[in-house]
C-alpha positions as CSV (number, residue, x, y, z in Angstrom):
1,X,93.0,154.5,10.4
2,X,95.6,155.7,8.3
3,X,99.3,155.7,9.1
4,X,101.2,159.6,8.1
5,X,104.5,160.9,9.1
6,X,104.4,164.5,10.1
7,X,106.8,166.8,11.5
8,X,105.6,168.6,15.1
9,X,107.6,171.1,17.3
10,X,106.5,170.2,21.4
11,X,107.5,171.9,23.9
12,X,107.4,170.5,27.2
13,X,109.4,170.5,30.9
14,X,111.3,167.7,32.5
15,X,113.9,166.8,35.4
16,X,117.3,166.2,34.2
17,X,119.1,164.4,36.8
18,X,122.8,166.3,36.0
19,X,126.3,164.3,37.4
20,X,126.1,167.2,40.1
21,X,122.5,166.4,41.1
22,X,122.8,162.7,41.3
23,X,126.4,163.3,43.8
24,X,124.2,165.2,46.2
25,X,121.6,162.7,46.4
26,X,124.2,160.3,46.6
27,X,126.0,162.5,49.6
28,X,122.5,162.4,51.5
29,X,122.0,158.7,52.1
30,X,125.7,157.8,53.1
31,X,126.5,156.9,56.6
32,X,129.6,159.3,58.3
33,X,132.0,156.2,57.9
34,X,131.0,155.9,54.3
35,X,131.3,159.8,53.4
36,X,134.6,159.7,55.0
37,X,135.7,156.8,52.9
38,X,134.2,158.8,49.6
39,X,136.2,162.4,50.3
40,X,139.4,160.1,50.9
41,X,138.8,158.6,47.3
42,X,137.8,162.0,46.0
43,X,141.2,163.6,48.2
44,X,143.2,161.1,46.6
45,X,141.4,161.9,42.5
46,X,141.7,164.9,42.5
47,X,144.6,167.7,42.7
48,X,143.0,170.7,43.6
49,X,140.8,169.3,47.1
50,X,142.5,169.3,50.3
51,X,141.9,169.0,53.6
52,X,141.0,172.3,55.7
53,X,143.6,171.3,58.4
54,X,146.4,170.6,55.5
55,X,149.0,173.2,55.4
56,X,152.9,174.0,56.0
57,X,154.6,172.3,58.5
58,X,155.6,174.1,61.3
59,X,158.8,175.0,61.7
60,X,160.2,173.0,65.7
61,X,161.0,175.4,67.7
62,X,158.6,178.2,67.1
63,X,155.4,178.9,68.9
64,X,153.0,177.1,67.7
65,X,149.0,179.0,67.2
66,X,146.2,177.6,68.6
67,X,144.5,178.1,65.8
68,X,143.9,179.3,62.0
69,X,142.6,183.3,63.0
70,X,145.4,183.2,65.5
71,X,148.1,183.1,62.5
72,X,147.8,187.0,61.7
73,X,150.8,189.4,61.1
74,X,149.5,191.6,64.3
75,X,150.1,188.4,66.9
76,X,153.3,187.2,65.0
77,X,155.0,191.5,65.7
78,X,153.8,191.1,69.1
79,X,155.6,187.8,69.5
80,X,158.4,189.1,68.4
81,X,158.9,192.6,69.8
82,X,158.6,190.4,73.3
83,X,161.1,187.9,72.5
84,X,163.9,190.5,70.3
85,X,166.2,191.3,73.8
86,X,166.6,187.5,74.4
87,X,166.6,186.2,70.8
88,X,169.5,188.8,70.3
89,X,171.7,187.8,73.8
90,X,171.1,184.1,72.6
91,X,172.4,184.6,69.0
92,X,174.9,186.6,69.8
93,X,176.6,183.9,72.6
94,X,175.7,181.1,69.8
95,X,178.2,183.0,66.9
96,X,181.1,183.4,69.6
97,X,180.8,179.8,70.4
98,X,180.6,178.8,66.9
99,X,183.9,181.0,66.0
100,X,185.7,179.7,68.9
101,X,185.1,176.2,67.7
102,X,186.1,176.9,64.4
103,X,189.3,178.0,65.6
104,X,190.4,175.3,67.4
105,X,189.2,173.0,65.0
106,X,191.3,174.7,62.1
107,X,194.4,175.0,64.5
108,X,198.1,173.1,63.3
109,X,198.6,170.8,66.2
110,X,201.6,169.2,64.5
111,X,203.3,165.9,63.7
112,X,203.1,162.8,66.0
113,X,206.3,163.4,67.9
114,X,205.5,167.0,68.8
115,X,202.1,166.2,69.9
116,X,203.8,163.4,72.1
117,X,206.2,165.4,73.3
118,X,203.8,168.4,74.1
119,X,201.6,165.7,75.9
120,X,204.5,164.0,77.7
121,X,203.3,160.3,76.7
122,X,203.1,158.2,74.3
123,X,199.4,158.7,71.9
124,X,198.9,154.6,72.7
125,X,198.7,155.6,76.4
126,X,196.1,158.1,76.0
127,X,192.9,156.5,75.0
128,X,193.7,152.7,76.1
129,X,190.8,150.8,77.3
130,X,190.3,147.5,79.5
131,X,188.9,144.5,77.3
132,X,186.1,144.3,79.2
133,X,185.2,148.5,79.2
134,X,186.1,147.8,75.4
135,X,183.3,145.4,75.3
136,X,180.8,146.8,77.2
137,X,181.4,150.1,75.2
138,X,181.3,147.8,71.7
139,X,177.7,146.4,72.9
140,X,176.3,149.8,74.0
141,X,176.9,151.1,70.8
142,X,175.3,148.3,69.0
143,X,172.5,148.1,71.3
144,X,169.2,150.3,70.1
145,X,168.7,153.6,71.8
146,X,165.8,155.3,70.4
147,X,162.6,153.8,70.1
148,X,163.1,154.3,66.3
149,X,165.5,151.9,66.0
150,X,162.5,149.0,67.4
151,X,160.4,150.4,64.4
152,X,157.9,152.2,67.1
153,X,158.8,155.7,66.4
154,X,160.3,157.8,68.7
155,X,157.7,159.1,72.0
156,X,158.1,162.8,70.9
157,X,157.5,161.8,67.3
158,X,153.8,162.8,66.1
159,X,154.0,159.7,64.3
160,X,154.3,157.3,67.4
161,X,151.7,154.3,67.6
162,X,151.3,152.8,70.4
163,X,149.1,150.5,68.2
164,X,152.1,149.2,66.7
165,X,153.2,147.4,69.9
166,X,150.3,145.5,70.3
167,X,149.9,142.0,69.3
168,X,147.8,140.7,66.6
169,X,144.6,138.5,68.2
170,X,144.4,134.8,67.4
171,X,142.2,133.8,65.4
172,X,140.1,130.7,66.2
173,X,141.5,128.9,62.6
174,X,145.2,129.8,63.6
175,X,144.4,128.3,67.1
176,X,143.1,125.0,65.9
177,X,145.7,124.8,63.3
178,X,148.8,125.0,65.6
179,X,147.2,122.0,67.2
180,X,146.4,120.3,64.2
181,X,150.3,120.4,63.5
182,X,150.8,118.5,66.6
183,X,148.0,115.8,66.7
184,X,148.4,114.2,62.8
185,X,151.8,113.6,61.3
186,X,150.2,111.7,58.2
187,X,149.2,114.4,55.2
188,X,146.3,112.9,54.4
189,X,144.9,113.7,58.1
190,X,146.1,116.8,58.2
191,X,145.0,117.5,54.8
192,X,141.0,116.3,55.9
193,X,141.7,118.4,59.4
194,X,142.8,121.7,57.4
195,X,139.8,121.7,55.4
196,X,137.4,121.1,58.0
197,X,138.7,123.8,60.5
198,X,138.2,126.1,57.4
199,X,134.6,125.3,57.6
200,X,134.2,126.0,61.2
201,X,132.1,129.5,61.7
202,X,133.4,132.1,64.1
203,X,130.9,130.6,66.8
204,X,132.8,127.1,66.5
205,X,130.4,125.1,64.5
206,X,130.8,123.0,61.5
207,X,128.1,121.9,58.5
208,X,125.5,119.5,60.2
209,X,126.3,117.4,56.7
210,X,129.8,116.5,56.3
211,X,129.7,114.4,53.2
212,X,130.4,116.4,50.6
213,X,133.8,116.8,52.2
214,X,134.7,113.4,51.7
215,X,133.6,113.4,48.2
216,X,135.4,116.7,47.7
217,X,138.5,115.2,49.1
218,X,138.2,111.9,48.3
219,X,137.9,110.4,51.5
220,X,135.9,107.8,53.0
221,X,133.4,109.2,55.5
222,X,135.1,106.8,58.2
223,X,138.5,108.8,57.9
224,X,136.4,112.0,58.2
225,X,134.8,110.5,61.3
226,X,138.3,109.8,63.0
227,X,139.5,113.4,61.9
228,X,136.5,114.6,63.1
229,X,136.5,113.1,66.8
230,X,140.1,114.1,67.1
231,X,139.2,117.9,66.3
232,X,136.3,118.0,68.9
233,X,139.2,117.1,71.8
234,X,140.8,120.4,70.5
235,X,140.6,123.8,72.4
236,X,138.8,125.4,73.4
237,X,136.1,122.4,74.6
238,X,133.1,122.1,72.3
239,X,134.7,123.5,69.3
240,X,134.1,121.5,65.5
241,X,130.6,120.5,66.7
242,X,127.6,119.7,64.0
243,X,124.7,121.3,66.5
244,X,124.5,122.1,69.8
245,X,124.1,118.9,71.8
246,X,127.3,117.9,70.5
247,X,129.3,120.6,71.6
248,X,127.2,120.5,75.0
249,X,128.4,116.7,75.3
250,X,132.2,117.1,74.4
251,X,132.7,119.3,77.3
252,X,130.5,117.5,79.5
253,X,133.2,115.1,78.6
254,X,136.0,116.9,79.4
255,X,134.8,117.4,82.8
256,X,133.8,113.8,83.0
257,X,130.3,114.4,83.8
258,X,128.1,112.8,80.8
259,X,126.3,110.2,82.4
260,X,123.4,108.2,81.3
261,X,121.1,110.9,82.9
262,X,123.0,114.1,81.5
263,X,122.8,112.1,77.9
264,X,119.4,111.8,77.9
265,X,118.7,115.5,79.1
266,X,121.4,116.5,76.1
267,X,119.7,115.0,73.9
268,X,116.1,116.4,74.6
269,X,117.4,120.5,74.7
270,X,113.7,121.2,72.9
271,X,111.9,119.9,76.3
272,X,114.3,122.0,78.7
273,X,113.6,125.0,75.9
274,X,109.9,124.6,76.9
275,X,110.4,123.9,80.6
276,X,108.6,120.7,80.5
277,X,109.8,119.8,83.9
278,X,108.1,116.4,84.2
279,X,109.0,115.1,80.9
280,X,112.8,116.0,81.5
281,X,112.2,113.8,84.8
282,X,110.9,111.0,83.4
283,X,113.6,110.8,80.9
284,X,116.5,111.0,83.0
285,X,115.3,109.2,85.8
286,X,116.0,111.5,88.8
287,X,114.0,113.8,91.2
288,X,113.8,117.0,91.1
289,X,117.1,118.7,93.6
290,X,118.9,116.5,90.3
291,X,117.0,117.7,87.3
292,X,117.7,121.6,88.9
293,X,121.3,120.9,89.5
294,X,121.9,119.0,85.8
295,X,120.2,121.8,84.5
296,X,122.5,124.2,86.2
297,X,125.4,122.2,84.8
298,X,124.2,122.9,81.4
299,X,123.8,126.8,82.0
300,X,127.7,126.9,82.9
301,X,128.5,125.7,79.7
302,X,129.4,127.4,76.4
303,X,127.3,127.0,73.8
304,X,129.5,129.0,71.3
305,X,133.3,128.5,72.1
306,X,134.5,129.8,69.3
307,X,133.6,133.6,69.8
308,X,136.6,133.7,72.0
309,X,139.3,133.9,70.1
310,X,139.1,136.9,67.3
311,X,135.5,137.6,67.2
312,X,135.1,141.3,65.6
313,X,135.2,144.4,67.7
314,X,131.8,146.2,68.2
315,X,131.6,149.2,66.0
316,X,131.0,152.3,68.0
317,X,128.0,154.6,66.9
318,X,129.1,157.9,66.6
319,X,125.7,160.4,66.1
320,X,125.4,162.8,63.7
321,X,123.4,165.3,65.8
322,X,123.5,166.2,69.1
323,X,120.4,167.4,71.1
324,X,121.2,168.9,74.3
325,X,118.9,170.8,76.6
326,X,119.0,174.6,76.1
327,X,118.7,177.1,79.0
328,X,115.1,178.3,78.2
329,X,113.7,175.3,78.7
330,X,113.7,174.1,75.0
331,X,116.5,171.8,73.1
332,X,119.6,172.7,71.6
333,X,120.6,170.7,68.2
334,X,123.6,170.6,67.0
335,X,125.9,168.7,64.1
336,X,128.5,166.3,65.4
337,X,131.4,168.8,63.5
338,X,134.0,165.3,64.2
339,X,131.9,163.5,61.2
340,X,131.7,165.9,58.5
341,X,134.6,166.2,56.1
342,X,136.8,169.5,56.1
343,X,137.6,170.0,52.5
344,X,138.3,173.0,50.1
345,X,139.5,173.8,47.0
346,X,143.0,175.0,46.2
347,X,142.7,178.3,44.3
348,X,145.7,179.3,44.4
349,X,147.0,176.1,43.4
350,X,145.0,176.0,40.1
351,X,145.8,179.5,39.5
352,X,149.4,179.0,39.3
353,X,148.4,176.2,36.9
354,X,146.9,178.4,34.3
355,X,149.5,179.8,33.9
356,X,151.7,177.4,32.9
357,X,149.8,174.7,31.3
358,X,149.8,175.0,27.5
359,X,148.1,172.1,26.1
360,X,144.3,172.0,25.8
361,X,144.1,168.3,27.2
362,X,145.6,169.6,30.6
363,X,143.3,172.9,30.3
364,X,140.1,170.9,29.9
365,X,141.5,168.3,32.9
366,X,142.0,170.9,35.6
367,X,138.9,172.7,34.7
368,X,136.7,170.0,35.4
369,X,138.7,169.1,38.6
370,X,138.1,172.5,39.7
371,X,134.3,171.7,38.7
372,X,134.1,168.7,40.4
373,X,135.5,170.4,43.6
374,X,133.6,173.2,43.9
375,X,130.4,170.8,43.5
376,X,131.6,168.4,46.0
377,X,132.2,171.8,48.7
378,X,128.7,172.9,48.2
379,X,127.3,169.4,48.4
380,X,129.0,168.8,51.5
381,X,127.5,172.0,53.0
382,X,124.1,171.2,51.6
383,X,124.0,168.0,53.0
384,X,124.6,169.4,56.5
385,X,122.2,172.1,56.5
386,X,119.4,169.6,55.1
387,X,120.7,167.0,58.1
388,X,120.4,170.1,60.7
389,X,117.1,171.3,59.6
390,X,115.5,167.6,59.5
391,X,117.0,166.9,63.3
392,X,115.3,170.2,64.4
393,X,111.9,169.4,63.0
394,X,112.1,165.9,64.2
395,X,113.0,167.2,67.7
396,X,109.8,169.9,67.9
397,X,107.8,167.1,66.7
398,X,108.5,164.9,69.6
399,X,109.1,167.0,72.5
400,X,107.3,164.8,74.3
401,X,110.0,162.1,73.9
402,X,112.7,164.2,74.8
403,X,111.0,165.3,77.8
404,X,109.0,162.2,79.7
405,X,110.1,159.2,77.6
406,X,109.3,156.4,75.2
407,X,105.4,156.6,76.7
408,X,105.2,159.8,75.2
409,X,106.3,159.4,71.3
410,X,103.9,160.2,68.8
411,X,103.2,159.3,65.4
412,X,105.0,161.1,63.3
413,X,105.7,160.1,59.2
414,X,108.0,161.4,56.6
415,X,105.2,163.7,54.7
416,X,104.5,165.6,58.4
417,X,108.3,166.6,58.0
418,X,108.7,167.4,54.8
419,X,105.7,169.9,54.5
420,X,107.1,171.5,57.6
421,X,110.4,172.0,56.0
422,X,109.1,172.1,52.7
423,X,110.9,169.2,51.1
424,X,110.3,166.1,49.5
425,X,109.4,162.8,51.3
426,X,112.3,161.1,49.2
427,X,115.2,163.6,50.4
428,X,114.2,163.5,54.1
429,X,114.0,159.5,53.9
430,X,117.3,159.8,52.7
431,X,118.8,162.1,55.5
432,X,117.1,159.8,58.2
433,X,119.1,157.0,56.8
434,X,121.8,155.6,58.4
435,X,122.0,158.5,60.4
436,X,121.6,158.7,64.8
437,X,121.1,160.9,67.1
438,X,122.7,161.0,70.8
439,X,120.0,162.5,73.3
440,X,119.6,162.8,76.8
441,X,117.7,159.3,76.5
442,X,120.1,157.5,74.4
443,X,121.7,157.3,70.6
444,X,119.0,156.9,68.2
445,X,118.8,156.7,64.8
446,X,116.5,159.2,62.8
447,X,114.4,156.7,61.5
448,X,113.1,155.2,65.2
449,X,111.6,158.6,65.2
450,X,108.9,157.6,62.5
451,X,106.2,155.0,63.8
452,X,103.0,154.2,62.8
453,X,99.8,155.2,64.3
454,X,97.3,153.4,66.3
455,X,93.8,154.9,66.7
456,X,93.0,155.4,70.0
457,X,89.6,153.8,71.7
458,X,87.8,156.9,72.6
459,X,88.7,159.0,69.4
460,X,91.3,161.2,71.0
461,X,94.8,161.6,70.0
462,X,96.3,158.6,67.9
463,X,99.2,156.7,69.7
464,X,102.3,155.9,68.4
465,X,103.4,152.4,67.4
466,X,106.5,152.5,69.6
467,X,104.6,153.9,72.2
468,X,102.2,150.5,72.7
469,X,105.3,148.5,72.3
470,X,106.9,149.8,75.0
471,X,103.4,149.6,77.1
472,X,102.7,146.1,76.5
473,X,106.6,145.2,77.6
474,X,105.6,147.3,81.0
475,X,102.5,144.9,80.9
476,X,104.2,142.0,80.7
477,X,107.3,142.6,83.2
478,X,104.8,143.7,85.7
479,X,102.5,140.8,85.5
480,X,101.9,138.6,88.6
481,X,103.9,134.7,88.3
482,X,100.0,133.2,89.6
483,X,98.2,135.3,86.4
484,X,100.2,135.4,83.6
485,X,98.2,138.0,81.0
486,X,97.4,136.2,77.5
487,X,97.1,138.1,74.9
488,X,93.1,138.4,75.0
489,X,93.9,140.0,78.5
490,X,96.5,142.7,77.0
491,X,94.4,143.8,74.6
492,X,91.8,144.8,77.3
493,X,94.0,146.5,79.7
494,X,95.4,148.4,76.4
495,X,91.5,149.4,75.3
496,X,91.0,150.4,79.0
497,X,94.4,153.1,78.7
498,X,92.7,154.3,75.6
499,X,94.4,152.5,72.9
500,X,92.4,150.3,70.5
501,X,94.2,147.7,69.1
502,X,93.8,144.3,67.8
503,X,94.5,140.5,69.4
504,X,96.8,140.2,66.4
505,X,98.9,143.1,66.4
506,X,99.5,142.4,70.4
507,X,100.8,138.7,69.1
508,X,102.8,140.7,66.6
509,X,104.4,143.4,68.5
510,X,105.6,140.5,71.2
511,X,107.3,138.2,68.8
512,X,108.8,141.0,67.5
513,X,110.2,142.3,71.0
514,X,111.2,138.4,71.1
515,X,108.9,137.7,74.7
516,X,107.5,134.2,74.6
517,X,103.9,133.5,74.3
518,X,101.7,133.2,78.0
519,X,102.2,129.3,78.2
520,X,106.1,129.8,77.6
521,X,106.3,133.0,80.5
522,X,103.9,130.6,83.1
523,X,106.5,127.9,82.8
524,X,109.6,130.3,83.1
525,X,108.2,131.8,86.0
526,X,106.8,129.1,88.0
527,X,110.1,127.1,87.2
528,X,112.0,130.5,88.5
529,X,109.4,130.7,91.2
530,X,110.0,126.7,92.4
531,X,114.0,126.9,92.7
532,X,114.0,130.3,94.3
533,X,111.3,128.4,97.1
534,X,113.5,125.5,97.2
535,X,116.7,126.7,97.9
536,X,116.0,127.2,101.5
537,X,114.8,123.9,102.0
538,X,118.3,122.6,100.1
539,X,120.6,124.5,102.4
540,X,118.5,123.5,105.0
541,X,118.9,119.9,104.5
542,X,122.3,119.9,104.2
543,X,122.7,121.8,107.9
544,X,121.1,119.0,109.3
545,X,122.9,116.3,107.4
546,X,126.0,118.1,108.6
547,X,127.9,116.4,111.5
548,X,127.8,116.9,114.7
């Protein structure tokens, strides 16, 4: 075959993804908290955005609106044709105030002598003060009197923080360090104890392996050791522990209750895990009113001591959409109007601008700013409409849901949606993301709405994935302590509601909803079933044991 060059004219159609497009894809996916954070970057890039509720200040003193259509000239000449008789009466007192003042203030009163002799006394008689009036007059000056002065602000200040008064929260590294201060006075100890609370985790754990710290610090692992034993008597009890027996037997030590018998039932956690009773008896040597009350020992302890000092605040959901029942009957969705950014573009700003600006740099600058604004205002109000019009759909999908539960959600996937709003799979899986939704059931996110199908066992309607979860959790909270249902025996009662489903997908769903297997939930409940029988016979006991 032989190789020619040639020159061919094609003409053909293709996407372009322009700067514009690719912001209002990027816009979709982001979470509220992270489209805040990217208008405050844009607020701060460029000149001509500004917030909607930017403006003048207000001048003190003058009724304030309530709101942006009240500012009007007609409500301002109302105001004012109301207020003229006493605005008038006021002024005109103020000026012959002020011009009295300004008389006396301007008035001759004389030299020294005069003004003694017109006051009969000497001027060192007039104002004298007691030492002690003097003092207390000296301190009450000095002394703060606003709440400014503290560096709070003042209380009718819009500026005052009440924030600012509060104290910072210790930190579990600050904690142990403050003691660390006190318990070594040689550097080198203090140097090995510094480094080692810095590897303790916010739950109060260290590394299981500890000797690459004493070849990073050129220690021998003995003088770890002793650091090490000394940080475990720190508080809060059980902190700097390698695993959790450890920290379990330092404050079993601290209350002077690690025995023989509570070592060896420390030591074998994976047998009280399992609730092998009889094994844990045999171990530790004692019946059973001691294994139940060494056991309950163990629950009162913490097994992460550390989360107590500066663990990280819960961040609130805040939903996107609200979905409130409507008065015919049907649902009422809504955007959350406290998450989407208020921004516009400052015409008049950039019109003053032209005007002035002379260099073609400057032109060309501005110009694209007020580009790049206008795009980001549209893409803002895109992005809503597409995040309203998803939430509606997703709400006449699963009425059901809304109206009798979690029994009742069907399967729904991204294609169903998008052909009912005609849009791509792609943009509505990015407007489900990171995005929730506070119903009369709960806050949900968008995308819990989407589950898979299972076929049903007598060819009906499909079921939804979420659906048989939350069936097989009814299954198994309702099952009786003498017949605990394996998995062989779900999957029958499910084929007998009409869903048809496999042994393995049961076994899946329940590990995934984190309940134990059947020989883990028979020993739980027999073991719950045995102390709740013997606590009579304890209290019982100990009536008759009592004396007489």
């Amino acid at each position: 075959m032989a190789l020619t060059q040639r020159l061919e004219f094609r003409q053909s159609q293709s996407l372009v993804m322009t700067p514009q497009l690719m912001q209002a894809i990027k816009l979709l996916q982001l979470s509220n908290l992270d489209l805040s954070a990217f208008v405050e970057e844009e607020l701060e890039r460029n000149p001509l955005l500004e917030r909607a509720s930017d403006g003048p200040e207000p001048v003190r003193g003058e009724p304030q609106p309530e709101g942006a259509e009240f500012s009007g000239t007609d409500e301002a000449g109302g105001f004012e044709d109301g207020a003229g008789e006493h605005s008038g009466t006021m002024n005109g007192a103020t000026e012959g105030f002020e011009a009295g003042q300004e008389e006396w203030l301007n008035r001759d009163l004389g030299s020294r002598a005069e003004i003694e002799q017109t006051l009969d006394t000497p001027l060192d008689n007039l104002f004298s003060e007691e030492p002690a009036e003097a003092a207390a007059r000296s301190a009450q000056d000095a002394a703060p009197t606003a709440y400014t002065e503290w560096g709070g602000g003042a209380s009718n200040d819009d500026s005052y923080n009440l924030e600012a008064f509060v104290a910072a929260e210790v930190t579990l590294a600050s904690h142990l360090a403050e003691q660390l201060a006190v318990a070594f006075a040689a550097p080198m100890q203090r140097m090995i104890g510094q480094y080692l609370i810095d590897l303790v985790d916010e739950a109060g754990y260290l590394p299981p392996d500890l000797g690459q710290a004493a070849e990073r610090l050129g220690a021998s692992p003995a003088d770890v050791e002793a650091v090490l034993a000394t940080l475990q008597t720190f508080d809060p009890p059980g902190v700097c522990a390698r695993n959790l027996s450890e920290c379990l037997a330092t404050q079993l030590r601290e209350q002077n209750r690690y025995d023989p018998a509570m070592q060896a039932l420390v030591e074998h956690l994976d047998l009280l895990a399992k609730r092998d009773i009889g094994n844990l008896r045999k171990l530790c040597g004692v019946d059973d009113d001691d294994l139940a009350e060494m056991i309950g020992e163990i629950r009162r302890l913490d097994p992460k001591p550390g989360l107590k000092f500066g663990s990280a605040r819960m961040q609130t959901v805040v939903p996107d959409v609200y979905v409130r029942p409507g008065p015919d009957g049907g649902w009422h969705v809504e955007l959350n109007s406290d998450t989407l950014p208020k921004v516009l573009v400052n015409q008049v700003y950039y019109s003053e601008l032209s005007k002035t600006i002379r260099k073609d740099g400057d032109k060309s600058y501005f110009t694209d700013c007020l580009q790049n604004a206008t795009w980001l205002v549209r893409a803002l109000d895109q992005r809503a409409r597409t995040i309203l019009k998803v939430a509606t759909e997703i709400v006449r999908q699963q009425d059901g849901f809304f109206t009798q539960g979690v029994a009742h959600l069907r399967p729904l996937n991204l294609k169903a949606v998008a052909d009912a709003i005609q849009m791509h799979e792609s943009t509505v899986s990015r407007v489900t993301a990171n995005k929730y939704m506070a119903t009369n059931r709960g806050i949900f996110e968008l995308k819990y709405f989407f589950t898979a199908s299972i076929a049903s066992a007598d060819g009906g309607e499909a079921h939804s994935a979420e659906a048989v979860r939350h069936h097989i959790r009814q299954l198994i909270d309702g099952e009786n302590p003498a017949a605990i249902l394996s998995d062989d025996s779900i999957v029958e009662r499910l084929r007998d509601a009409g869903i048809d489903i496999a042994r393995r997908t049961v076994a899946k769903y329940r590990e995934a909803m984190r309940i134990p297997s059947s020989v883990q939930r028979r020993r739980d409940k027999q073991s719950m079933l045995g102390n709740a029988l013997s606590a009579p016979s304890v209290s019982d006991r100990s009536r008759d044991t009592a004396p007489a």
